[in-house]
N, C-alpha and C positions, 0 to 999 in steps of 0.2 A: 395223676400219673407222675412219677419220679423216676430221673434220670441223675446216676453219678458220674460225673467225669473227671478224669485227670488228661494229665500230659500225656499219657500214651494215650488215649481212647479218644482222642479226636475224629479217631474214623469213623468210632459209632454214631457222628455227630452229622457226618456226612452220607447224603444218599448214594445211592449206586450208580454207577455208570446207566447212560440210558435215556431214558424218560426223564429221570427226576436228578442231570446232570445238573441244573442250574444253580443248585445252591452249592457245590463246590465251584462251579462257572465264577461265581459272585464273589468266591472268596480269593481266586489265583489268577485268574484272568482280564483283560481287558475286554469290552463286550465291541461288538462289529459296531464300525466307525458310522453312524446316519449325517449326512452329508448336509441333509434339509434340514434335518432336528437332533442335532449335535446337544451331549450335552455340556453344563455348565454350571458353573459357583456366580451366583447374583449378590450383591449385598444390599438387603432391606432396610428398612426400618419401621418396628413394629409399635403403632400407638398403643398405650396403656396409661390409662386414665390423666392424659395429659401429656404424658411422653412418651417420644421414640426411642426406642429398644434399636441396639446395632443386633442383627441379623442376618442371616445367610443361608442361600435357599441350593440347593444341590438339584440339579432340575436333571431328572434321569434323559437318557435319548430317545428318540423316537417320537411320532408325532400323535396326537391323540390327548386324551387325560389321563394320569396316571396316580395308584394308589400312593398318599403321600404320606407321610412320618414326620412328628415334632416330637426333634429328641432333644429331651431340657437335662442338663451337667444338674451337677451336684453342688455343694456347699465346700468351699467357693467358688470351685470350676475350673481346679487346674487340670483335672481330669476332663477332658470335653468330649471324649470318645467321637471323635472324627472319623478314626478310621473304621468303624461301626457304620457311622452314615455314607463314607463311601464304598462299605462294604451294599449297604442296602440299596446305593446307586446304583452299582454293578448290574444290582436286582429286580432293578426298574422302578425303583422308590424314587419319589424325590425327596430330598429331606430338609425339613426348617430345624435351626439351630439357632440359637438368640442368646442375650445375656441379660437377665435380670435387670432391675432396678437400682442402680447403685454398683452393681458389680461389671467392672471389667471395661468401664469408659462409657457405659449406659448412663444417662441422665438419672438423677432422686437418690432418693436414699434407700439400702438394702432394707428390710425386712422380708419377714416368712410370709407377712400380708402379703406386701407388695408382692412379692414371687410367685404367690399365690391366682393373687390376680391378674399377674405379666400373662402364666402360662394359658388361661381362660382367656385374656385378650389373643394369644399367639395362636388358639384352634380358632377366635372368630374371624383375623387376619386370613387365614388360611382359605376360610368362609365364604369370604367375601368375594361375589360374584367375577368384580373385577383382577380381584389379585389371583382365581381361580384359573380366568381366561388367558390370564397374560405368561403362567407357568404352568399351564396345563396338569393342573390340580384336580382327581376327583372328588367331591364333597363327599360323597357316598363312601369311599375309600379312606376317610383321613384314620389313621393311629398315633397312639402317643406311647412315646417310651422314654424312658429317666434312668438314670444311675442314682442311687444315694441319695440328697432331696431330693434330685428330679425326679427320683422313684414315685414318693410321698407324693411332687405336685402333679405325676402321670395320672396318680391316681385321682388325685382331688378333679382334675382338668376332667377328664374319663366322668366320672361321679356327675360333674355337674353339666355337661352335655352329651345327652343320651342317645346322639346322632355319633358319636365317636365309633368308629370300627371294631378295635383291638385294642389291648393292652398288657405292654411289657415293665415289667420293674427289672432290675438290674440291682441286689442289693440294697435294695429300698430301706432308708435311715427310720429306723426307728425315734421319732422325734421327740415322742413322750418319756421316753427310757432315757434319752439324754437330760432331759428336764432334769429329773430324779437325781442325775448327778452334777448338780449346781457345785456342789460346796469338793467336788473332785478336782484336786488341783492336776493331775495329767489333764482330763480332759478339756480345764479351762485353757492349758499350756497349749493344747491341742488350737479350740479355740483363736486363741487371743494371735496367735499365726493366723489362722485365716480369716481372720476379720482386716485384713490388712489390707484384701483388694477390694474390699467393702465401701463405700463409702456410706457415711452417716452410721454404721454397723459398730456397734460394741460387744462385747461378752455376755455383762450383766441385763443389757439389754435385750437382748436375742435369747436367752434363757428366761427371761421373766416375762417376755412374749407368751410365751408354748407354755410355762408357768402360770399363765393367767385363767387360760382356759386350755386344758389339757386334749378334752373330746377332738376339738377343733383338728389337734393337732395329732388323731389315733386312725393311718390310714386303713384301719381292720372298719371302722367307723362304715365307708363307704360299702360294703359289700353288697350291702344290699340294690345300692344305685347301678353296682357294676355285674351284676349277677348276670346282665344277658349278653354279655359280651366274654369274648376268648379274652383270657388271661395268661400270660407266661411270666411266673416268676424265676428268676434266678437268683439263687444265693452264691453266698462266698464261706469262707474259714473267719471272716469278720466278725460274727456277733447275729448277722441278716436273717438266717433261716430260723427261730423259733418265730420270728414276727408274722414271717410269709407264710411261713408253713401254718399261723393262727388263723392267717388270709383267707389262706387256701381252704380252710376248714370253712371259716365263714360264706365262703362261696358258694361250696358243694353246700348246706346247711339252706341257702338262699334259693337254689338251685340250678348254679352256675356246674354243668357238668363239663365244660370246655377248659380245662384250668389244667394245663400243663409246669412243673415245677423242676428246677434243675439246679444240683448244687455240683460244685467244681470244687475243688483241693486248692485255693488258690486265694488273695491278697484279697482288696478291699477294692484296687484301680485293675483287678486280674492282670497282674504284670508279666506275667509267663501262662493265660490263657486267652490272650488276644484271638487267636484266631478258634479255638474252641468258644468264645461267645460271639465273634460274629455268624460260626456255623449256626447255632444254636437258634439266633438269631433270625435268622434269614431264613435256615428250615421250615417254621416255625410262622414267616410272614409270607411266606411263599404258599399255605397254605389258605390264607385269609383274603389272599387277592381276588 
């Protein structure tokens, strides 16, 4: 299924009055105040493989467990789509949000391994009995969703526990196609800027990573892990949609028939479709709760 949207057609993005008022509720509103279970922004810290990750857990209102969201930023995260996550708070989500290894005042050093494996420690964090009890977490409920790498590691994290919910990509970075253009100097320029909030992270590095072993790095790869779970891709005007859209094929081919796709008129950070992708968004997860 494909949806086009621009600036004007936000509405179509949105449900009707009525019944199915909650997903424009999520996008405009503040939700009724719960006094006993109020909610709130925690700062974690998430272990991966020796270190703690800075983290922050968006914990919806209301008392019970509730379906929750690990939504992982992109490369390098100046984009962190926050207000995504408190769009899906709104929604009754709670949401984890974290920073890599190396990036953004987390302990170690960046790579795509590391990232990799941050985000697969960030769904066992979530897991885990106790940190479930104490933010009223459902396990049964967990989803992942990503922008740009977080796309890539939604998917990988998704792929390699098969107790995941859902799955959104957001402009999911083609990482193999970047390899290819090592010897492009924009894209090194591109680059070599955002390895700056990087630590331990170089260019030539980070490129002959994903160079080394390609597969590794081809999120079409997983389709077949991710076949029995709802999939929502979103592209942009960026370059995203031939990948997703090979995704999407790989899905339906697997026999993933849940696999919704949506492209927008719009940037890379959708900087004038902010609120057409938390509609889309939320639509979308409001169905999988």
């Amino acid at each position: 299924m494909k949806i086009i949207a621009t600036a004007f057609a936000i509405a179509a993005l949105l449900p009707l009055a009525g019944a199915a008022a909650t997903t424009q509720d999520a996008i405009i509103a503040d939700p009724p105040i719960d006094a006993a279970h109020p909610a709130a922004m925690v700062y974690v810290r998430i272990p991966s493989q020796g270190a703690l990750l800075n983290g922050v857990i968006y914990t919806a209102a209301g008392g019970g467990a509730h379906p929750t969201v690990l939504l992982l930023h992109g490369f390098p995260g100046n984009e962190q789509n926050l207000d995504l996550a408190q769009a899906m708070r709104r929604a009754g989500f709670n949401v984890l949000t974290f920073h890599f290894r190396g990036s953004w005042g987390s302990p170690g050093a960046f790579t795509f391994s590391h990232a990799a494996e941050d985000a697969d420690a960030a769904v066992s964090f979530l897991r885990d009995p106790a940190i479930a009890a104490k933010f009223g977490i459902d396990p049964a409920h967990i989803l992942v969703a990503g922008h740009s790498m977080g796309g890539f590691l939604a998917a990988s994290a998704a792929a390699h526990d098969l107790r995941v919910a859902g799955l959104v990509m957001i402009s999911a970075w083609d990482m193999v196609g970047a390899a290819k253009g090592v010897t492009d100097p924009r894209l090194r320029a591109d680059l070599a800027d955002d390895v700056i909030p990087l630590g331990g992270a170089t260019v030539d590095g980070l490129l002959q990573e994903i160079a080394a072993d390609p597969p590794r790095w081809d999120y079409r790869s997983f389709a077949a892990a991710l076949a029995s779970r709802p999939v929502l891709l979103i592209t942009a005007d960026d370059g995203s949609e031939p990948g997703s859209k090979a995704l999407e094929e790989r899905l339906h081919a697997a026999g993933d028939h849940d696999v919704t796709e949506i492209h927008m008129t719009t940037d890379h950070p959708y900087s004038d479709h902010r609120i057409a992708l938390e509609s889309a968004t939320i639509k979308w997860l409001l169905k999988r709760r």
